[in-house]
KOLVEX-707590 format. One record per residue (C-alpha): residue in three letters; x, y, z. Coordinates in steps of 0.25 Angstrom, whole numbers, plus 5000, padded with zeros to 4 digits. Example, Ala and Ser with C-alpha at 12.3 -4.5 7.8 and 13.67 -1.06 7.14 Angstrom:
BEGIN
residuo:ALA | east:5049 | north:4982 | up:5031
residuo:SER | east:5055 | north:4996 | up:5029
***
This chain:
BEGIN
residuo:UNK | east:5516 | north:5521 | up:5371
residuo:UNK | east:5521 | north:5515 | up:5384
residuo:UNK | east:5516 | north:5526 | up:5392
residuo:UNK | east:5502 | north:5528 | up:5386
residuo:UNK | east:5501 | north:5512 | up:5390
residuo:UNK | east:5506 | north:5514 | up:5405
residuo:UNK | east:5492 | north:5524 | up:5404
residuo:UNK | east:5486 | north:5512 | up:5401
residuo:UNK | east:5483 | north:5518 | up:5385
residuo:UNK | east:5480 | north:5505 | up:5375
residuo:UNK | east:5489 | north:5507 | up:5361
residuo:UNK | east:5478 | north:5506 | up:5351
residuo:UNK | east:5485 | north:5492 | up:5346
residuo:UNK | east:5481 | north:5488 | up:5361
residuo:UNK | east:5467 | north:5490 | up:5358
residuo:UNK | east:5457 | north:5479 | up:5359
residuo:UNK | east:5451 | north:5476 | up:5347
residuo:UNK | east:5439 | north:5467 | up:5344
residuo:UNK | east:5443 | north:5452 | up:5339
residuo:UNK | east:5441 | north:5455 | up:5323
residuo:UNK | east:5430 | north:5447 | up:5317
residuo:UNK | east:5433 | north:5439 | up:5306
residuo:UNK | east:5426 | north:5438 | up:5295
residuo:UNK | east:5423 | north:5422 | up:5296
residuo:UNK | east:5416 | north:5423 | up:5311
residuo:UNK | east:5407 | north:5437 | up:5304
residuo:UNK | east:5405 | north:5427 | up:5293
residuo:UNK | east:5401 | north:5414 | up:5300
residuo:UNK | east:5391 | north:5420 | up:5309
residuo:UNK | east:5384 | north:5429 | up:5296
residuo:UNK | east:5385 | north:5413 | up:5290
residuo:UNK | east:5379 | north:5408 | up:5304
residuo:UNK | east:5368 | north:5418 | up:5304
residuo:UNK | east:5365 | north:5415 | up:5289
residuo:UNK | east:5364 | north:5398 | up:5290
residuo:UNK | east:5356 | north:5399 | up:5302
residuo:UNK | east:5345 | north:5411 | up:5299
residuo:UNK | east:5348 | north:5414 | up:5283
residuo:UNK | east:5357 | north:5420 | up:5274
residuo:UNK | east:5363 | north:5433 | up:5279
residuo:UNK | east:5368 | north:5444 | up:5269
residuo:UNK | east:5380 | north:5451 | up:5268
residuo:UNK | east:5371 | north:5465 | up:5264
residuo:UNK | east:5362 | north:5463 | up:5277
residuo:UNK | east:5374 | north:5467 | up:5285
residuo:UNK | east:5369 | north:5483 | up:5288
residuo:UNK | east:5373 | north:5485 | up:5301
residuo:UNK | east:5385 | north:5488 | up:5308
residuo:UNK | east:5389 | north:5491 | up:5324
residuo:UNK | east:5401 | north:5497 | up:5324
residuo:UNK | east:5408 | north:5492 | up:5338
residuo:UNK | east:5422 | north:5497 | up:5334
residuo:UNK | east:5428 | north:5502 | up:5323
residuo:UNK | east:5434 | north:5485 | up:5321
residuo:UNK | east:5422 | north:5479 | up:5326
residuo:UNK | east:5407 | north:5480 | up:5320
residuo:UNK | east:5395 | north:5473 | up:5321
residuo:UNK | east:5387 | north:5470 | up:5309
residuo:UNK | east:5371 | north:5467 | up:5310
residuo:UNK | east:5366 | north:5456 | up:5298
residuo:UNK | east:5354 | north:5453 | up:5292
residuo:UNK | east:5347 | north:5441 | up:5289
residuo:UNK | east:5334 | north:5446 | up:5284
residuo:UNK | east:5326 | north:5433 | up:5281
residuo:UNK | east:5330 | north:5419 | up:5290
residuo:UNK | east:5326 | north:5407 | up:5283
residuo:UNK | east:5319 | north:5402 | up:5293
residuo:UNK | east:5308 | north:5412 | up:5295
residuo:UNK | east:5313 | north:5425 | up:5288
residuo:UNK | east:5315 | north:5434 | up:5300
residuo:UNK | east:5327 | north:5440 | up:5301
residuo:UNK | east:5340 | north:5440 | up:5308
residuo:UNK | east:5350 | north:5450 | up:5312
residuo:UNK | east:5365 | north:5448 | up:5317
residuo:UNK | east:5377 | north:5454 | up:5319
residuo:UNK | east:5393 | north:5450 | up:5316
residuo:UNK | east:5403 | north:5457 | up:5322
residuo:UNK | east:5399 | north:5457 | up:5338
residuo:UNK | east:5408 | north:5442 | up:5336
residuo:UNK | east:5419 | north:5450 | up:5332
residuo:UNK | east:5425 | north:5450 | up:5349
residuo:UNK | east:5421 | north:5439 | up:5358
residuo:UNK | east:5410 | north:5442 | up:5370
residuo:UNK | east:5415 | north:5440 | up:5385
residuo:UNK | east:5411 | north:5429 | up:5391
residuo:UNK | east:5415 | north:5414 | up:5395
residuo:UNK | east:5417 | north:5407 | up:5385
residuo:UNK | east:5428 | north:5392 | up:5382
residuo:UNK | east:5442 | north:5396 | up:5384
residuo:UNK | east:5447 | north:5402 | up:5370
residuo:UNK | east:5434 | north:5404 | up:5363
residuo:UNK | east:5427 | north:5417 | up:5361
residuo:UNK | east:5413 | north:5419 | up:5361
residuo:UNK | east:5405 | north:5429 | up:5349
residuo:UNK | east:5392 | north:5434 | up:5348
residuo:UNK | east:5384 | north:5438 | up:5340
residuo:UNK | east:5369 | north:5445 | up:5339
residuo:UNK | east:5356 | north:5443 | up:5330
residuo:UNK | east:5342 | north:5445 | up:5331
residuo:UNK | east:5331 | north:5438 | up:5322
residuo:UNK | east:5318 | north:5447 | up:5318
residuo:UNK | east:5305 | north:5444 | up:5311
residuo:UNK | east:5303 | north:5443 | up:5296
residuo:UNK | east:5304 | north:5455 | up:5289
residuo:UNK | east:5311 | north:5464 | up:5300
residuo:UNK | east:5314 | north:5476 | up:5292
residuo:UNK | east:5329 | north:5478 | up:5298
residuo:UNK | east:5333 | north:5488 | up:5288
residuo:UNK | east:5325 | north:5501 | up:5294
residuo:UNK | east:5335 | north:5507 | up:5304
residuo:UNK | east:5327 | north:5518 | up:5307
residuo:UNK | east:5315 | north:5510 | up:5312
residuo:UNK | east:5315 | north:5507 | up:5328
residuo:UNK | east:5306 | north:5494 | up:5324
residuo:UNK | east:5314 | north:5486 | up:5317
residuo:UNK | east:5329 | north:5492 | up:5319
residuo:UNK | east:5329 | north:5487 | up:5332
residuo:UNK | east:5336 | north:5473 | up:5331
residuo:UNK | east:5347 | north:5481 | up:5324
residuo:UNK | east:5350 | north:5490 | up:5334
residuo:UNK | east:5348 | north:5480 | up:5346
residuo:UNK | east:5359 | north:5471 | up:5338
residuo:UNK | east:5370 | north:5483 | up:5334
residuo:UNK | east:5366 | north:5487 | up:5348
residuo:UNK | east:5368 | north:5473 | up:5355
residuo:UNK | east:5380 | north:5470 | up:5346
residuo:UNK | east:5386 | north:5485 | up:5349
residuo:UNK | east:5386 | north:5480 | up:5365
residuo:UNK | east:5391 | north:5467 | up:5365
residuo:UNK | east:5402 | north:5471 | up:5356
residuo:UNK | east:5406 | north:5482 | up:5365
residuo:UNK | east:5406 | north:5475 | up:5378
residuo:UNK | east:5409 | north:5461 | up:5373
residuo:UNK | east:5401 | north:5455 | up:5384
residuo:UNK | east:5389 | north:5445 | up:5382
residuo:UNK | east:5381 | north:5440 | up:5393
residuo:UNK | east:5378 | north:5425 | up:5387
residuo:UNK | east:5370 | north:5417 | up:5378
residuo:UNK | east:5359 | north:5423 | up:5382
residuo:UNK | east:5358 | north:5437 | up:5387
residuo:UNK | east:5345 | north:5448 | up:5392
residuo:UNK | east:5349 | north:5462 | up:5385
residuo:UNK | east:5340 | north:5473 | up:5389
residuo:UNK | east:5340 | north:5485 | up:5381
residuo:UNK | east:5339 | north:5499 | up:5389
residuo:UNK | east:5326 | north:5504 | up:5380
residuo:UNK | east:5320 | north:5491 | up:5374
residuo:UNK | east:5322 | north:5485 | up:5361
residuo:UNK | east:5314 | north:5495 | up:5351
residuo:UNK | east:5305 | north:5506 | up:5355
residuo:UNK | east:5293 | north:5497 | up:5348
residuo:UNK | east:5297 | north:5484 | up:5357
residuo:UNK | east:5293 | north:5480 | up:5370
residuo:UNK | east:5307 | north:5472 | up:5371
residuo:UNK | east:5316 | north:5477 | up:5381
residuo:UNK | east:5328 | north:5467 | up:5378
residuo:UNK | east:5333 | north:5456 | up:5372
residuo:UNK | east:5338 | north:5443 | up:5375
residuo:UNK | east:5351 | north:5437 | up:5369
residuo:UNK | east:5351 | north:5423 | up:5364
residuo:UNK | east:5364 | north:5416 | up:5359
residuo:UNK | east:5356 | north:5406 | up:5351
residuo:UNK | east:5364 | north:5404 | up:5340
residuo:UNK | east:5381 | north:5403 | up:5336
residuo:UNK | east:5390 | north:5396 | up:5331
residuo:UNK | east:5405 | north:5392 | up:5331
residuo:UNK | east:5413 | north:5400 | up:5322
residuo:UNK | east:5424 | north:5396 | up:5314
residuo:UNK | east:5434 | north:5402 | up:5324
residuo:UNK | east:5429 | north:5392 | up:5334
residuo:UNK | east:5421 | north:5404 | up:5341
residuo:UNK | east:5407 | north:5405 | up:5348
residuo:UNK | east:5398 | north:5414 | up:5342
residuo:UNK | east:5385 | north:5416 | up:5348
residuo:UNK | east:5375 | north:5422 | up:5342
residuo:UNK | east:5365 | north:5431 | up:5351
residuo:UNK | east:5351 | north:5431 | up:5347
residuo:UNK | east:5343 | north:5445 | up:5351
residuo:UNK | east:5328 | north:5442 | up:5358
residuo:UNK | east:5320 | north:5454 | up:5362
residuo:UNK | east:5313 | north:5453 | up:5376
residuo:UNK | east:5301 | north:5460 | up:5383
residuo:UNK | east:5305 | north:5467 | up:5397
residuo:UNK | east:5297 | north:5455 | up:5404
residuo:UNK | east:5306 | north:5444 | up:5398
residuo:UNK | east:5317 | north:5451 | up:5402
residuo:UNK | east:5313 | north:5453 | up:5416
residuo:UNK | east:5308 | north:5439 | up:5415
residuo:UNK | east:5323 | north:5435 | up:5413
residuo:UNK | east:5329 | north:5444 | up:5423
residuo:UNK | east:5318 | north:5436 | up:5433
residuo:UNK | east:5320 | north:5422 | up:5430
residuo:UNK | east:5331 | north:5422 | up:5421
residuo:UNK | east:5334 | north:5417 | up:5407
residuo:UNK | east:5330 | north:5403 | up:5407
residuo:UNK | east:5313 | north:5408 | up:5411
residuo:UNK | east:5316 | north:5420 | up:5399
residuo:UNK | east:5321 | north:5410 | up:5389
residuo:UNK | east:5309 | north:5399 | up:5393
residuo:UNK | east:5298 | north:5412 | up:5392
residuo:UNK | east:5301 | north:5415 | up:5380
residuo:UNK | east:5302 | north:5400 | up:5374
residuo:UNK | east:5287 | north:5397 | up:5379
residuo:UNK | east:5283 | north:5410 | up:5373
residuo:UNK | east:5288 | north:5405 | up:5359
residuo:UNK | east:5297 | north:5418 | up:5359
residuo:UNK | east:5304 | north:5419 | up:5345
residuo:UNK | east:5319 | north:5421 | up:5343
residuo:UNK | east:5315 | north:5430 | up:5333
residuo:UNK | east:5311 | north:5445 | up:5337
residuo:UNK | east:5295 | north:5447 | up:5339
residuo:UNK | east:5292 | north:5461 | up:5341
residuo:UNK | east:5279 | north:5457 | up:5345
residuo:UNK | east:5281 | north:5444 | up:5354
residuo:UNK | east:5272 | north:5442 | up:5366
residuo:UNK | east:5281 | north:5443 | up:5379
residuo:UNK | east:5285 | north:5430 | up:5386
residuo:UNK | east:5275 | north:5436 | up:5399
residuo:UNK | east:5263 | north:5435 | up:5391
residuo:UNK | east:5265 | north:5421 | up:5389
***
């Protein structure tokens, strides 16, 4: 054993392991989700990201808010290690991600480009992040290498930390909200930067919630 060390070789018990998750953070962000969008349950869970045999993400469903009756997607589990960034001396910072869709998004077909694609771009996002541990900040540009969907014009997304909470372990959890953007607003972004991307799409009245056929903040 000392000899297989001296190589460098790690004993399995050296591994690092993900910090487990416990059942009261998974619980208080489903509870979170729930009082601020609408009651989320335990059947809508039908989607698992399996990062490690000890570490899987799972996507839930809120299929009518009470607000307006559009539909919200999240994930537990991507909590489950802290991200690396700067954060106050001995706190740890979670993230989670979520999307919110139209009314009526059929979410169930998972053969159909049109409609799967939040799913995927959520176990995708989550699959990333969970691997690399990194995050950027509260908000953060995430072009994709082939666009959002085949049907879509949208070449990206833009990652906004809008919502979180404290949980009972005195922990940060942020929770990342996904915004598709056209090529235009992305280069628009990368130009002027984040403040003139954020104030374009505000006059333009763009909602946080997904429209597949919005107007692009150039045409305003």
């Amino acid at each position: 054993v000392e000899y297989l060390k001296s190589l460098g070789c790690k004993m399995p018990e050296e591994d690092k392991k993900p910090e487990p998750q416990t059942r009261d953070r998974k619980q208080e962000i489903i509870e979170f989700f729930s009082k601020e969008f609408g009651a989320v349950k335990e059947e809508t869970i039908f989607d698992i990201v399996s990062v490690s045999p000890n570490h899987n993400i799972e996507i839930h469903i809120i299929p009518e808010c009470i607000a307006d009756d559009s539909v919200v997607l999240f994930t537990t589990g991507l909590s489950t290690k802290a991200i690396e960034c700067p954060v106050p001396e001995g706190k740890n910072k979670y993230c989670e991600l979520y999307i919110q869709l139209p009314p009526g998004w059929d979410y169930t077909d998972h053969t159909n480009a049109e409609s799967y694609w939040p799913i995927l771009w959520l176990k995708t996002l989550a699959h990333e992040f969970a691997e690399t541990g990194n995050w950027l900040d509260d908000f953060l540009i995430y072009q994709t290498a082939e666009g959002v969907a085949p049907h879509l014009r949208f070449d990206s997304f833009l990652m906004i930390s809008d919502k979180g909470f404290v949980d009972s372990t005195d922990n940060k959890v942020d929770l990342s909200r996904l915004v598709p953007l056209y090529p235009e607003e992305r280069e628009l972004e990368n130009r002027e930067g984040l403040p003139s991307l954020l104030i374009g799409l505000d006059k333009a009245g763009v909602s946080m919630t997904v429209d597949t056929k919005r107007k692009s903040i150039a045409e305003f």
